[in-house]
KEMI-304606 format. One record per residue (C-alpha): residue number from 0; residue in three letters; y, x, z. Coordinates in nm, 2 decimals, padded with zeros to 4 digits. Layout:
N
(NUM ALA (Y X Z))
...
***
This chain:
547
(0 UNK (18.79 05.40 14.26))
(1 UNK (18.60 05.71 14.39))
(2 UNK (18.22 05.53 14.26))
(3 UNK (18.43 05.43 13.96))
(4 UNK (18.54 05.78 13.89))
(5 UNK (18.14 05.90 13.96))
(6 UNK (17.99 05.68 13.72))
(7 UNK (18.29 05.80 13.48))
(8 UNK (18.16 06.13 13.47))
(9 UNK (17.85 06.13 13.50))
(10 UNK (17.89 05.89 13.19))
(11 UNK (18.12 06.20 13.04))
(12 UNK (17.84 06.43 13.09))
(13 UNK (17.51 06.23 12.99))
(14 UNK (17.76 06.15 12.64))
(15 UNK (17.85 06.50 12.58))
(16 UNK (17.55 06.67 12.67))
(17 UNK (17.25 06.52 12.57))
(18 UNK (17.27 06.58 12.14))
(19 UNK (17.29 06.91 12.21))
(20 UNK (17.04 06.99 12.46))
(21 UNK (16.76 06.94 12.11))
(22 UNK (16.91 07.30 11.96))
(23 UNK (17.15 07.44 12.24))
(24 UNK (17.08 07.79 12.11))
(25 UNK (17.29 07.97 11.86))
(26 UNK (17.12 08.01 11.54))
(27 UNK (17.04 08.38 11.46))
(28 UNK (17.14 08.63 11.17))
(29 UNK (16.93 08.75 10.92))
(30 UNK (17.03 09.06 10.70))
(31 UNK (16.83 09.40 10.48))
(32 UNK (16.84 09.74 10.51))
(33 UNK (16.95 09.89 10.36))
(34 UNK (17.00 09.62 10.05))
(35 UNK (16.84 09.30 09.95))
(36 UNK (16.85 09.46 09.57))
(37 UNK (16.52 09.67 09.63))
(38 UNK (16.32 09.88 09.39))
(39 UNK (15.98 09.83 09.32))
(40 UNK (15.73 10.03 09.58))
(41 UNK (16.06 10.13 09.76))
(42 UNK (16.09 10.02 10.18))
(43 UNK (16.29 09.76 10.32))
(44 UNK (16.36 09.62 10.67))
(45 UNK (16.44 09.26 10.76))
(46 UNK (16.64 09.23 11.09))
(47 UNK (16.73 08.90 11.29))
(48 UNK (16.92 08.90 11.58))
(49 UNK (16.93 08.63 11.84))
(50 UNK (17.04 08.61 12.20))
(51 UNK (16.97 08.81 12.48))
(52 UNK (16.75 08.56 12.58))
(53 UNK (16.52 08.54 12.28))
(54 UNK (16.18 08.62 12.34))
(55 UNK (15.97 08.63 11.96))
(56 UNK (16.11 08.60 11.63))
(57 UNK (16.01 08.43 11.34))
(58 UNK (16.01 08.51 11.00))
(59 UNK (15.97 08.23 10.77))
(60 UNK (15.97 08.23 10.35))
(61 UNK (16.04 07.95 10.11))
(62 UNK (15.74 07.74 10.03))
(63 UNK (15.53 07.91 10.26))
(64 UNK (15.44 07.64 10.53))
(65 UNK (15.35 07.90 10.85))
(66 UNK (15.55 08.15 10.95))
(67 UNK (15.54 08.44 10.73))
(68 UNK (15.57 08.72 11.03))
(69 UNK (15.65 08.72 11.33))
(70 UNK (15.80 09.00 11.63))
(71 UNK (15.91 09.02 11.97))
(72 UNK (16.18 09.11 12.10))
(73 UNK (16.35 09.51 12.11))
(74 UNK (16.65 09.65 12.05))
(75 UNK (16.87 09.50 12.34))
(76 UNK (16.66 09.21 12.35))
(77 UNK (16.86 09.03 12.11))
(78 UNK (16.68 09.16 11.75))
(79 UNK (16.37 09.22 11.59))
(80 UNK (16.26 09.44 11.27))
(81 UNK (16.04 09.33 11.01))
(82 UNK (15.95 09.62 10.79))
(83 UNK (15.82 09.60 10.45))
(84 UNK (15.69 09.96 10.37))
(85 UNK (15.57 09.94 09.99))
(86 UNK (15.76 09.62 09.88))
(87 UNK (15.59 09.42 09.53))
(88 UNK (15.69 09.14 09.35))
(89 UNK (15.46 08.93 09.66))
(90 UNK (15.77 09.01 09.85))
(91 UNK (16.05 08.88 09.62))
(92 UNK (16.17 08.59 09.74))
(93 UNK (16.46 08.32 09.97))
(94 UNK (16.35 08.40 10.39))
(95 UNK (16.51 08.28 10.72))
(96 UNK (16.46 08.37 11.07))
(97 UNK (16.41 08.18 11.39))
(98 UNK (16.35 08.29 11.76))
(99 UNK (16.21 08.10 12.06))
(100 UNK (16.39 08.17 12.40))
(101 UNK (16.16 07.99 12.67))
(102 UNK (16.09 07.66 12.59))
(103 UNK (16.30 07.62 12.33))
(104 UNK (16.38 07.75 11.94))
(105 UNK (16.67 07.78 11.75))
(106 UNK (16.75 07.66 11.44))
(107 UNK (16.69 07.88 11.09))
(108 UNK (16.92 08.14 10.99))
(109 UNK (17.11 08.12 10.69))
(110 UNK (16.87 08.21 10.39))
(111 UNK (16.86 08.57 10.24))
(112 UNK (16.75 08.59 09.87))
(113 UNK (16.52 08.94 09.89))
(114 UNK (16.54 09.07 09.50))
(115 UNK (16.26 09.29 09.37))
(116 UNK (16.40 09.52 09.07))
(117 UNK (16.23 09.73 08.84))
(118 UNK (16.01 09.49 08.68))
(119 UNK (16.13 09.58 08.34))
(120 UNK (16.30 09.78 08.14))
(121 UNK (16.67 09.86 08.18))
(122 UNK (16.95 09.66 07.97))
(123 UNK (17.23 09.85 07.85))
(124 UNK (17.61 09.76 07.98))
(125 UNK (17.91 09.84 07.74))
(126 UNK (18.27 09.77 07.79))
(127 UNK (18.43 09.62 07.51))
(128 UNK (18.71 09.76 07.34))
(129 UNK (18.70 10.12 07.59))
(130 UNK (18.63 10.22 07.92))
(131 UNK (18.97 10.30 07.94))
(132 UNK (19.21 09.96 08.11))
(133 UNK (19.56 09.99 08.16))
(134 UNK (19.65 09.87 08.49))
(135 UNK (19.64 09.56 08.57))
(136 UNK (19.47 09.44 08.29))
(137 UNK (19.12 09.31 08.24))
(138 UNK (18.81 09.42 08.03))
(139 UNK (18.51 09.26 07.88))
(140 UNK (18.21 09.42 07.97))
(141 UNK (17.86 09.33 07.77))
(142 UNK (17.51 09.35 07.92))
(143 UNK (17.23 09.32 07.64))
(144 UNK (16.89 09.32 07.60))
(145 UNK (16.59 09.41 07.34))
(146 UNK (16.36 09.15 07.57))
(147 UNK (16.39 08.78 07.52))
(148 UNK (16.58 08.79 07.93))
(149 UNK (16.79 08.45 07.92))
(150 UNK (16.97 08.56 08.22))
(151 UNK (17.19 08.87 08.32))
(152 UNK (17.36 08.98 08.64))
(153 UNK (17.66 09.25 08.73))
(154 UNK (17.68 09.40 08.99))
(155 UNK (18.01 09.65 09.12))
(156 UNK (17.93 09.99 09.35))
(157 UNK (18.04 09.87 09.68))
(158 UNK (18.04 09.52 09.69))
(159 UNK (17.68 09.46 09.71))
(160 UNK (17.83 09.07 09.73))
(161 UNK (17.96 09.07 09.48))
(162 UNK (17.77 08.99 09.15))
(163 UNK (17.85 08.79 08.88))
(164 UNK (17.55 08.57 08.67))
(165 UNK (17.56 08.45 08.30))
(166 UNK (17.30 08.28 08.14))
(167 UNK (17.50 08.16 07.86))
(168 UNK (17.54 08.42 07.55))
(169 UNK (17.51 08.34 07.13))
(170 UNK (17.22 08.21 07.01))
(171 UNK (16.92 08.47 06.90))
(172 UNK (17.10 08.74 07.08))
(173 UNK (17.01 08.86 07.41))
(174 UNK (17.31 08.98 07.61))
(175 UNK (17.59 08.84 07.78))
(176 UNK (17.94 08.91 07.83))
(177 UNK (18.16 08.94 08.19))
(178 UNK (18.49 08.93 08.22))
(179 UNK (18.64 09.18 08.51))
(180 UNK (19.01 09.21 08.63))
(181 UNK (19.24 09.27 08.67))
(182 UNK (19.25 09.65 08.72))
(183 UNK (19.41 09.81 08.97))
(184 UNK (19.39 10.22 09.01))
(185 UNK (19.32 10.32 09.36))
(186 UNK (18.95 10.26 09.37))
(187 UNK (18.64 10.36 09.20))
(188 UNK (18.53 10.07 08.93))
(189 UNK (18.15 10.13 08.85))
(190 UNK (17.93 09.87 08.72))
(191 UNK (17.57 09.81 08.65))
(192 UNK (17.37 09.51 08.53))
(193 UNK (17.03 09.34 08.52))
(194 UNK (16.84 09.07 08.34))
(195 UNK (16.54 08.84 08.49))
(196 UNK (16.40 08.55 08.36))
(197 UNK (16.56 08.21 08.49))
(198 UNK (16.21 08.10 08.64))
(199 UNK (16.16 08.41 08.85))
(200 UNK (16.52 08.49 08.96))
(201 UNK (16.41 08.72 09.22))
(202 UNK (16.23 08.96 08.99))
(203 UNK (16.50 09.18 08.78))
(204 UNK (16.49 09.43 08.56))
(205 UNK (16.55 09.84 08.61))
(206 UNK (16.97 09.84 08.67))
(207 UNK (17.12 09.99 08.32))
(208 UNK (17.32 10.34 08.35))
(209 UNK (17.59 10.29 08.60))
(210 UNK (17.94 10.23 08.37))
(211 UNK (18.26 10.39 08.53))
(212 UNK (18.58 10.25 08.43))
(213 UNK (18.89 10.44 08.39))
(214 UNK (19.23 10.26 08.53))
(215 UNK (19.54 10.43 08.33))
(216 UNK (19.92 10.33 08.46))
(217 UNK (19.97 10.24 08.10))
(218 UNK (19.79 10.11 07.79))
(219 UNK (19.54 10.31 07.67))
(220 UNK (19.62 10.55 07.39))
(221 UNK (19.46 10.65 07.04))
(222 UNK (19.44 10.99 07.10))
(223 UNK (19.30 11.08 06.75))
(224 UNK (19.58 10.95 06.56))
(225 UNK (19.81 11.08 06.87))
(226 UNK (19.68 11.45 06.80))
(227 UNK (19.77 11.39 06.42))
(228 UNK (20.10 11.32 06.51))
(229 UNK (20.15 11.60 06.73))
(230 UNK (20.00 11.85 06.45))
(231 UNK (20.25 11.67 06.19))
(232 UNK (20.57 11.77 06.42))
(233 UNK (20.40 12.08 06.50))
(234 UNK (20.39 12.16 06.12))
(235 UNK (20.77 12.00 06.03))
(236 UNK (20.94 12.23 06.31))
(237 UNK (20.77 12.54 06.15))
(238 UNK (20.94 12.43 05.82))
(239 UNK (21.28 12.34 05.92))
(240 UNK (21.23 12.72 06.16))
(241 UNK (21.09 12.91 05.85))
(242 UNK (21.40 12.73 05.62))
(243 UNK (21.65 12.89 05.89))
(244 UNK (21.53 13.29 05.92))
(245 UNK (21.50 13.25 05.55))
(246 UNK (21.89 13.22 05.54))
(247 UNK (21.94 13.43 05.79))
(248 UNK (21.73 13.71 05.70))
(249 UNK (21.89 13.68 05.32))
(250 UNK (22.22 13.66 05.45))
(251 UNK (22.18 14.00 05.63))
(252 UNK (22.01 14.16 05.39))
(253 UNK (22.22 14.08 05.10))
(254 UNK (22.51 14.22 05.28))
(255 UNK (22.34 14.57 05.39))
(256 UNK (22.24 14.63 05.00))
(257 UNK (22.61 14.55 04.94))
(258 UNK (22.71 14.82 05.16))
(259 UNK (22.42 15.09 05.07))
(260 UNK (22.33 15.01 04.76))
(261 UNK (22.65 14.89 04.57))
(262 UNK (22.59 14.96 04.19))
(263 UNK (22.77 14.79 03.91))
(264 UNK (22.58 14.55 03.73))
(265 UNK (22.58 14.70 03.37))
(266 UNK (22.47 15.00 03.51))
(267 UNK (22.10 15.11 03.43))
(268 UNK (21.98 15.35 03.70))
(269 UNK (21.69 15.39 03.85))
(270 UNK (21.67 15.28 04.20))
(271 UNK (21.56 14.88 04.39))
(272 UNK (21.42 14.61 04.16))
(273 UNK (21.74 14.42 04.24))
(274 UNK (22.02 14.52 04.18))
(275 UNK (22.33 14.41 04.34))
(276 UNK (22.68 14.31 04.22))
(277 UNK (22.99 14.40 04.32))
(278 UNK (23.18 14.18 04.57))
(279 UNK (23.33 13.87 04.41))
(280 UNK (23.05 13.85 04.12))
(281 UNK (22.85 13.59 04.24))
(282 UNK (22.53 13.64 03.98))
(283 UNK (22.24 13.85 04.08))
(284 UNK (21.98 14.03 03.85))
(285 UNK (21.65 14.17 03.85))
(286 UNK (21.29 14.13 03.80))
(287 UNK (21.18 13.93 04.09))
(288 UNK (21.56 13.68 04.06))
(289 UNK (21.78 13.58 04.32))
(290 UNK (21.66 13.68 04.68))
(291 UNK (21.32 13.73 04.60))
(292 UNK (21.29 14.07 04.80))
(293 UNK (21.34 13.81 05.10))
(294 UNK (21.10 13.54 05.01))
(295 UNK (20.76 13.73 05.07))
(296 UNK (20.75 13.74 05.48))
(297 UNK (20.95 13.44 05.52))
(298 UNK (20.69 13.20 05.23))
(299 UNK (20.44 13.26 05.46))
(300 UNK (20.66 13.07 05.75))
(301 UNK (20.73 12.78 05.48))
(302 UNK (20.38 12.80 05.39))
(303 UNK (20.20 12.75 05.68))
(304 UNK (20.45 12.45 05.83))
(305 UNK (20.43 12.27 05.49))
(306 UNK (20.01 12.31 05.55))
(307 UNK (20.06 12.22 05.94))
(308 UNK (20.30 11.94 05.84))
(309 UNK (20.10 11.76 05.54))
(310 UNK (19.78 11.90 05.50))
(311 UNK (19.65 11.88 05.76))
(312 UNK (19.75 11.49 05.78))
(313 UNK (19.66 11.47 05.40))
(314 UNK (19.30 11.60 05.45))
(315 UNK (19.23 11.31 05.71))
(316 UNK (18.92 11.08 05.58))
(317 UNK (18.83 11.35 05.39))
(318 UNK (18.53 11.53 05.61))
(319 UNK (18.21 11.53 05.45))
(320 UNK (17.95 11.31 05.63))
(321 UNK (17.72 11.39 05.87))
(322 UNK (17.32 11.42 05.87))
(323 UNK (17.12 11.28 06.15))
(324 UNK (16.74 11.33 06.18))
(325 UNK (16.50 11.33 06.47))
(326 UNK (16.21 11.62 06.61))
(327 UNK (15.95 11.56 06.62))
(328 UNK (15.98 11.25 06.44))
(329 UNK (16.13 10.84 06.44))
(330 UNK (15.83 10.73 06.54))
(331 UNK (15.80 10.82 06.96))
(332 UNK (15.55 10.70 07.17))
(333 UNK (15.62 10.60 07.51))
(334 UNK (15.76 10.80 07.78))
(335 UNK (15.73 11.10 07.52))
(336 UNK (16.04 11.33 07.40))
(337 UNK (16.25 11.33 07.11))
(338 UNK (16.56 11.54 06.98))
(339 UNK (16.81 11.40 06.76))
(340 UNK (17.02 11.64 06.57))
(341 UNK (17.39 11.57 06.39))
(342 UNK (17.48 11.81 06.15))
(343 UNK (17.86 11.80 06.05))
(344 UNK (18.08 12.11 05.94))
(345 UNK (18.16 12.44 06.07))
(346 UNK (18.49 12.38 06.34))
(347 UNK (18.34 12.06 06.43))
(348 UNK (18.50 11.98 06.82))
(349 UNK (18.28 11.74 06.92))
(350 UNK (17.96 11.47 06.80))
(351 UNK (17.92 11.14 06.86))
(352 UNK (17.65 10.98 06.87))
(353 UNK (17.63 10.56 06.84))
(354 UNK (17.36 10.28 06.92))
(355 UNK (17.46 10.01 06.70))
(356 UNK (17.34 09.77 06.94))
(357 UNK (17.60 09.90 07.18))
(358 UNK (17.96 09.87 07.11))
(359 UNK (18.04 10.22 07.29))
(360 UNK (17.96 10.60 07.22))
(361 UNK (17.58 10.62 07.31))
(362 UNK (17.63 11.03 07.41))
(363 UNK (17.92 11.32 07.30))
(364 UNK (17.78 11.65 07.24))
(365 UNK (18.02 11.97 07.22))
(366 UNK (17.83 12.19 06.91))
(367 UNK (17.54 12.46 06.91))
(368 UNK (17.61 12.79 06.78))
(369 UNK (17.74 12.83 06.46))
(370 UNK (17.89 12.55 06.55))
(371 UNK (17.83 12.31 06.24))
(372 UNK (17.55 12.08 06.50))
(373 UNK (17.51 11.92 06.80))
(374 UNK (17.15 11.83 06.99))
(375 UNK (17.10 11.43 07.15))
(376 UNK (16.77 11.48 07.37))
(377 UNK (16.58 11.23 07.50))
(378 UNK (16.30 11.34 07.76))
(379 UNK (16.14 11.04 07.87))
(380 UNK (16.12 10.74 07.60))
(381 UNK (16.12 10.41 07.72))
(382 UNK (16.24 10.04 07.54))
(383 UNK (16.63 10.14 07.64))
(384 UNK (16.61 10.43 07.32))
(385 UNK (16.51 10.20 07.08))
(386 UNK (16.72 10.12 06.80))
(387 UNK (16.94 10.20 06.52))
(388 UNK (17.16 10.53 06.55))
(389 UNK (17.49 10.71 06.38))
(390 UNK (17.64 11.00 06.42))
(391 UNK (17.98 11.12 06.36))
(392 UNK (18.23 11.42 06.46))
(393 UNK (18.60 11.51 06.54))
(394 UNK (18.77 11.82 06.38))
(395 UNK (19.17 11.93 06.37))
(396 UNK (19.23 11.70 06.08))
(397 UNK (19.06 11.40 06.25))
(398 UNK (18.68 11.20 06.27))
(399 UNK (18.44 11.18 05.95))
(400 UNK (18.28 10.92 05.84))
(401 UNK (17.93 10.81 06.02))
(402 UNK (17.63 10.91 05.87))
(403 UNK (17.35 10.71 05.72))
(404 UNK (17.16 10.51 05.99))
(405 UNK (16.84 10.63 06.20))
(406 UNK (16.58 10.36 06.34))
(407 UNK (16.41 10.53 06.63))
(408 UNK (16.10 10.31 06.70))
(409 UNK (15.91 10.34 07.07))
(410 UNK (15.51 10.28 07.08))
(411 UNK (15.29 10.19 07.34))
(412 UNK (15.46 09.90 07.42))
(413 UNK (15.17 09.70 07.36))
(414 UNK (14.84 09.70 07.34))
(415 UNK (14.63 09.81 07.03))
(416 UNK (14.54 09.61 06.70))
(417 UNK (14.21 09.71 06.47))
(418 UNK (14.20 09.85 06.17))
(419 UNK (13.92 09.81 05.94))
(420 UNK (13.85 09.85 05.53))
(421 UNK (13.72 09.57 05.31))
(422 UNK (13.45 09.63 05.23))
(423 UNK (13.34 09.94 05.29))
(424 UNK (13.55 10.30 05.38))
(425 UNK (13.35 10.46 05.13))
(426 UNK (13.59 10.44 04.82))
(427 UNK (13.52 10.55 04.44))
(428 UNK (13.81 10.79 04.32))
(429 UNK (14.04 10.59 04.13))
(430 UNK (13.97 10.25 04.29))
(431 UNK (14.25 10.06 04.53))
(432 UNK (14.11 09.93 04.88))
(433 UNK (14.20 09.66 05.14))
(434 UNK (14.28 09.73 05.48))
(435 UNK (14.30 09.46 05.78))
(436 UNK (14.49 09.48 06.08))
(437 UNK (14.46 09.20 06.35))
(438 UNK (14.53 09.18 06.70))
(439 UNK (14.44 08.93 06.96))
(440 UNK (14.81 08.88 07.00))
(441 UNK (15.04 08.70 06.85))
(442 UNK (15.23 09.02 06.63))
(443 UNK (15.47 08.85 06.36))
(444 UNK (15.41 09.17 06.20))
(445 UNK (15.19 09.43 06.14))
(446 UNK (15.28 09.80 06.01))
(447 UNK (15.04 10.04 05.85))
(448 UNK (15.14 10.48 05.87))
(449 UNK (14.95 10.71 05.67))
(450 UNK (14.88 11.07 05.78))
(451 UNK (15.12 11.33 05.62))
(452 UNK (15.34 11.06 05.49))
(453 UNK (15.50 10.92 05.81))
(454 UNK (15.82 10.82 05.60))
(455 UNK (15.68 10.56 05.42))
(456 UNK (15.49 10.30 05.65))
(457 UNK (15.38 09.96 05.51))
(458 UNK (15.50 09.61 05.68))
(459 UNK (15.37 09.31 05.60))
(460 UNK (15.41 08.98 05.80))
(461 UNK (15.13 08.87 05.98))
(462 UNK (14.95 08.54 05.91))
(463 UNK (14.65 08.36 06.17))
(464 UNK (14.29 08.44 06.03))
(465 UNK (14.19 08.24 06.32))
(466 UNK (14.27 08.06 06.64))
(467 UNK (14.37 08.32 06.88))
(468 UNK (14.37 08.62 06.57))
(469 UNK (14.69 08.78 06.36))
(470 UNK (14.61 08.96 06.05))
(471 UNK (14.78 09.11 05.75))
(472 UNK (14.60 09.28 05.46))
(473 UNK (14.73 09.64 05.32))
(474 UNK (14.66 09.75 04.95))
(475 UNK (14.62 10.13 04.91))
(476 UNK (14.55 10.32 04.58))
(477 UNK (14.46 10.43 04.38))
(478 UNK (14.28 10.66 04.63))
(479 UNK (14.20 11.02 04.48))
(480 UNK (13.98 11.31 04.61))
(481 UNK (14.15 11.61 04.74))
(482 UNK (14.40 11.50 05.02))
(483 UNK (14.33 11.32 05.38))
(484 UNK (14.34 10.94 05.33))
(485 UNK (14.35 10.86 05.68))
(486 UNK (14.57 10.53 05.80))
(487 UNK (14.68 10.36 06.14))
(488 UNK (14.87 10.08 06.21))
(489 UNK (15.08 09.89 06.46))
(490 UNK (15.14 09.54 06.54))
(491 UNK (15.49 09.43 06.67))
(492 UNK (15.73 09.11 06.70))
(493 UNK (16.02 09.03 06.46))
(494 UNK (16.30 08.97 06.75))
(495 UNK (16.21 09.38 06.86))
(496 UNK (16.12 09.50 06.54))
(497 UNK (16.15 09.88 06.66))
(498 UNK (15.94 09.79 06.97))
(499 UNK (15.57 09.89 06.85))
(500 UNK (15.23 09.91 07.02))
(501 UNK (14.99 10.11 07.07))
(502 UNK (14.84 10.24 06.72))
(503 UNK (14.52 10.11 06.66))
(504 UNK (14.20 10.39 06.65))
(505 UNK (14.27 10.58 06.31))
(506 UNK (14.05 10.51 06.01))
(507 UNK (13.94 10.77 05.77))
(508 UNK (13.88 10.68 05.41))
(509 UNK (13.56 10.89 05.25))
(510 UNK (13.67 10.91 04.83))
(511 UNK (13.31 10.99 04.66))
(512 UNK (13.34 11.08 04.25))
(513 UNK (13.44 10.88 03.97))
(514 UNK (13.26 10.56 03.88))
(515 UNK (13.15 10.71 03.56))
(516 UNK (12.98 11.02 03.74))
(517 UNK (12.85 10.80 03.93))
(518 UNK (12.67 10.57 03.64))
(519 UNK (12.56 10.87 03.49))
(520 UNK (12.41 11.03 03.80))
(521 UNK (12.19 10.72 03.84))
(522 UNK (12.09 10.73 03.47))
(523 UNK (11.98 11.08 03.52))
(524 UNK (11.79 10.99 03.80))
(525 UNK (11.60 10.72 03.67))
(526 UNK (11.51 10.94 03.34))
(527 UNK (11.40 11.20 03.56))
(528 UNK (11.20 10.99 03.81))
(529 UNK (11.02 10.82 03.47))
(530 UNK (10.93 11.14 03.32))
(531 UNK (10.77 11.31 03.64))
(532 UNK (10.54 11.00 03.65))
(533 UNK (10.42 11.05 03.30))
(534 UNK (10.36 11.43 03.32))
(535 UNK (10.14 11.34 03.65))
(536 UNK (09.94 11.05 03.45))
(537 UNK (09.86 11.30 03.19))
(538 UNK (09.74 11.54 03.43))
(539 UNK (09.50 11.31 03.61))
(540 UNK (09.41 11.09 03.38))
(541 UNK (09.32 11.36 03.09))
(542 UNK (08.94 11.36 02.96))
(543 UNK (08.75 11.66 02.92))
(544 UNK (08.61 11.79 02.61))
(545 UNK (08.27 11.81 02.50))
(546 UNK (08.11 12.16 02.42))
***
C-alpha cells in the first residue's frame, strides 16, 4: 500500500499541476489617471500592476503587433507608469498590459479603451420636458448635433463607468435621446454628452455644457400660472377686506352725524352736503346720494382688489412682443463675439432666450437699466451658437409672446470659394452682370453678401461645372455709379445651412458711364483723330506760289 499510495500522489500532483505551470502568474491590472476620457494635448498616465516579483512591463495596443512600450519595475516592485505627456488622436485607442517575472510572463490584462475628446465641436444636451424631476421619477434627456455624428454618448459626474451609447435616433436628425431614472434626491445629478463617428469610437467630440438636474419631493410645478393664482387671491381678499371697512366705516359714521349733525330733512340750512334724517326715517338726501361721503377712501380699497383680482389675470397674453437683434451683426465669424439683445417692456422680471434646436431655455437674463432689455453675449463663436433664436419675457401679469426668429450663422468653418465676374468687372452703368462662385468642395449651396446691404444675401443651389468643381451663378443689377458695388460669397451644405465658410477674397465691381456716352465718346474721337490728319496733309503737302 505505501508504493501504492506514492504513485497516488505523485499522480495527484503531476494531474493538478502541470496546466498551470504555462501561466502560473496572476494577470495584472491596467487602469488611467487620472481618466481614460482625455482631452486633446492634455497628459495621461497608464499604470499596470503586477506582482512583487515582476521584473518589466509591457504595454501592448490593438493591432499593433510589438509591444507598444515597455517599463521596469518601481513603485513596490509590483507597478509600472507609462506616461503620455501631450496625448493626440495617435494615442486613442483599446491597450493591455503584461509583465515578465523571471522566466516567465503573464497573461494580458483586461483591455482599457483610452478615449481622445475634443476632436470636434461640442453637442448640446437638453432635458425634455424640465430639468426639474419629481422624485422618483425619470426624465428624457436629448443630446444633438449640427454634424452628421451617427453616434452619441452620456456620461454622469461621478460615475466615470457609467455611460450610456445610442446610435439609433429619427432619420435626418442628428441627436439622440437617453432615458435616466429614476430620481432620487440625495445626490448631485449632472450630465454631459459626446458624439463620435461609429468608425473611430475612440475619438469624441468636446463634452456639451454640463446639465444639472433638479430632484423635487413632489411633481414639478408651473410656477407662472402658480404666481397668477396667487395674485388672483391676493386681489379677491382685498375686495371682500375693502367690502367690510366700507360697512364699517359707514356704519360709524352715519351714526356720529346722527348725533352732531341731526337736522330735519325739510330743513334748508347751510351746513354738510348730506344731510341727515331724523331717527326712524330711513331716506337719505344730498348731492353726492346715500353714503357717498364714505365711498371716496374706501373705492380705492375696492378698486385696487378688483384690479389685483381680475386685471391682472385678464391682461395675461396680452404683452406686446419682443425684438431680438444681434451687434455687430447675424453673420459671426469664428471664434469672434456677438451680443444679442431682447427688448420687451418696461417692468419686464426676466428674458429668455431659446435655440429652437434645443428644447430648453438657451440663457435667462435679469434686465439692463431702464429695465425694458436684456444682453445674451457670446465671446467666443464656435458651431455650438449656430442656429435659430427667440426671445421672450416674464412680467406680474405673466410671459409674452416670442419674438420673431434670429438665424445666427458662424463662418470660417470651411475653407474659401472664388468669386469672379463674367466677363469682365468693368460694368457699363445700367447693365446687369454675372457672378460665379465655385469651390473645390462639394457646397450644396452657395451664398453671395453685398457690402452695406448685409440683410439681404443671395442663395442659390450649387450645380457641378466640372468633376471635382461646385458653382452657382449670381445676377446683379442693374449696377449704377455712385455707391460701392463690392460682393463676397460663401459656400455651405444644406444639412448645416447656418454653418458657412470662409468668405471668398471680395470682388469690387468698376461701373464706367452710360453705353450711350460711351458710343458718343468714340464718335468724337474718331471725328477728331480724321480731321487732325487732314489739317496736317494740307500743311505738308501745300504747293507754293509762283511770283
Amino acid at each position: 500500500m505505501t508504493s501504492l499510495m506514492a504513485l497516488l500522489s505523485l499522480g495527484l500532483s503531476v494531474g493538478s499541476s502541470t496546466p498551470v505551470q504555462a501561466g502560473t502568474l496572476p494577470r495584472p491590472s491596467l487602469w488611467a489617471e487620472p481618466d481614460y476620457l482625455v482631452p486633446w494635448g492634455s497628459s495621461v498616465t497608464l499604470r499596470c500592476q503586477g506582482t512583487l516579483e515582476a521584473q518589466e512591463f509591457y504595454l501592448n495596443k490593438t493591432r499593433i503587433s510589438s509591444p507598444w512600450d515597455m517599463q521596469f519595475s518601481m513603485e513596490h516592485g509590483d507597478t509600472a507608469k507609462f506616461s503620455v505627456p501631450y496625448i493626440t488622436e495617435a494615442h486613442a485607442g483599446t491597450y493591455s498590459c503584461s509583465y515578465k517575472s523571471h522566466a516567465d510572463f503573464s497573461g494580458y490584462s483586461n483591455p482599457l479603451e483610452l478615449v481622445v475628446t475634443g476632436l470636434y465641436s461640442k453637442p448640446s444636451l437638453s432635458v425634455l420636458p424640465s430639468p426639474v424631476v419629481a422624485s422618483g421619477g425619470n426624465v428624457t434627456l436629448q443630446c444633438g448635433s449640427h454634424h452628421g455624428f451617427n453616434t452619441f454618448v452620456l456620461t454622469q459626474e461621478g460615475h466615470p463607468e457609467t455611460s450610456w451609447i445610442y446610435s439609433q435616433f429619427p432619420s435626418g436628425q442628428y441627436k439622440a435621446l437617453f432615458h435616466v431614472g429614476p430620481m432620487k434626491p440625495g445626490r448631485r445629478w449632472s450630465f454631459q454628452c459626446y458624439s463620435f463617428f461609429s468608425h473611430i469610437p475612440q475619438l469624441w467630440s468636446h463634452p456639451s455644457d454640463p446639465l444639472q438636474l433638479l430632484v423635487s419631493a413632489s411633481q414639478p410645478r408651473d410656477y407662472t400660472m402658480e404666481n397668477l393664482i396667487r395674485l388672483g387671491m391676493a386681489g379677491f381678499i382685498l375686495l371682500v377686506l375693502g367690502i367690510l371697512l366700507l360697512e364699517a366705516w359707514t356704519t360709524e359714521t352715519e351714526v356720529t352725524h346722527h348725533e352732531n349733525n341731526y337736522r330735519p330733512c325739510g330743513e334748508d340750512t347751510a351746513g354738510p352736503a348730506l344731510h341727515v334724517c331724523p331717527v326712524g326715517n330711513e331716506s337719505l338726501q344730498g348731492t353726492t346720494g346715500i353714503r357717498g361721503y364714505a365711498m371716496t377712501p374706501l373705492m380705492a380699497l375696492f378698486c385696487l382688489g378688483l384690479s389685483v383680482g381680475t386685471g391682472l389675470l385678464g391682461q395675461a397674453g396680452t404683452l406686446p412682443r419682443p425684438t431680438l437683434w444681434t451687434e455687430p451683426g447675424s453673420v459671426v465669424p469664428w471664434q469672434s463675439s456677438v451680443t444679442l439683445w431682447c427688448r420687451g417692456t418696461l417692468g419686464t422680471k426676466e428674458f429668455h432666450l431659446i435655440k429652437e434646436e434645443s428644447s430648453e431655455i438657451w440663457d435667462k437674463q435679469l434686465p439692463l437699466e431702464p429695465g425694458d432689455k436684456a444682453k445674451f453675449s457670446v465671446p467666443l463663436m464656435t458651431a455650438t451658437y449656430a442656429g435659430t433664436y427667440r426671445c421672450y419675457y416674464l412680467s406680474l401679469v405673466g410671459s409674452s409672446d416670442h419674438s420673431d426668429p434670429l438665424e445666427l450663422v458662424v463662418t470660417g468653418n470651411y475653407i474659401k470659394p472664388s468669386l469672379s465676374a463674367l466677363p469682365s468687372p468693368v460694368v457699363a452703368s445700367g447693365e446687369t452682370v454675372t457672378l460665379q462662385c465655385g469651390s473645390e468642395q462639394e457646397f450644396d449651396s452657395f451664398i453671395l453678401t453685398q457690402e452695406g446691404d448685409p440683410e439681404t444675401p443671395q442663395s442659390f443651389n450649387s450645380y457641378n461645372l466640372s468633376i471635382g468643381q461646385r458653382q452657382a451663378l449670381f445676377s446683379v443689377g442693374p449696377v449704377l455709379p455712385g455707391r460701392r458695388w463690392s460682393f463676397q460669397c460663401y459656400g455651405h451644405y444644406s444639412n448645416t445651412p447656418q454653418l458657412w465658410s470662409h468668405p471668398s477674397d471680395t470682388l469690387q465691381l468698376l461701373v464706367s458711364g452710360s453705353q450711350g456716352s460711351l458710343n458718343l465718346l468714340i464718335c468724337v474721337t474718331v471725328i477728331s483723330v480724321v480731321l487732325l490728319t487732314l489739317l496736317l496733309f494740307l500743311i505738308l503737302y501745300r504747293q507754293p506760289t509762283c511770283s
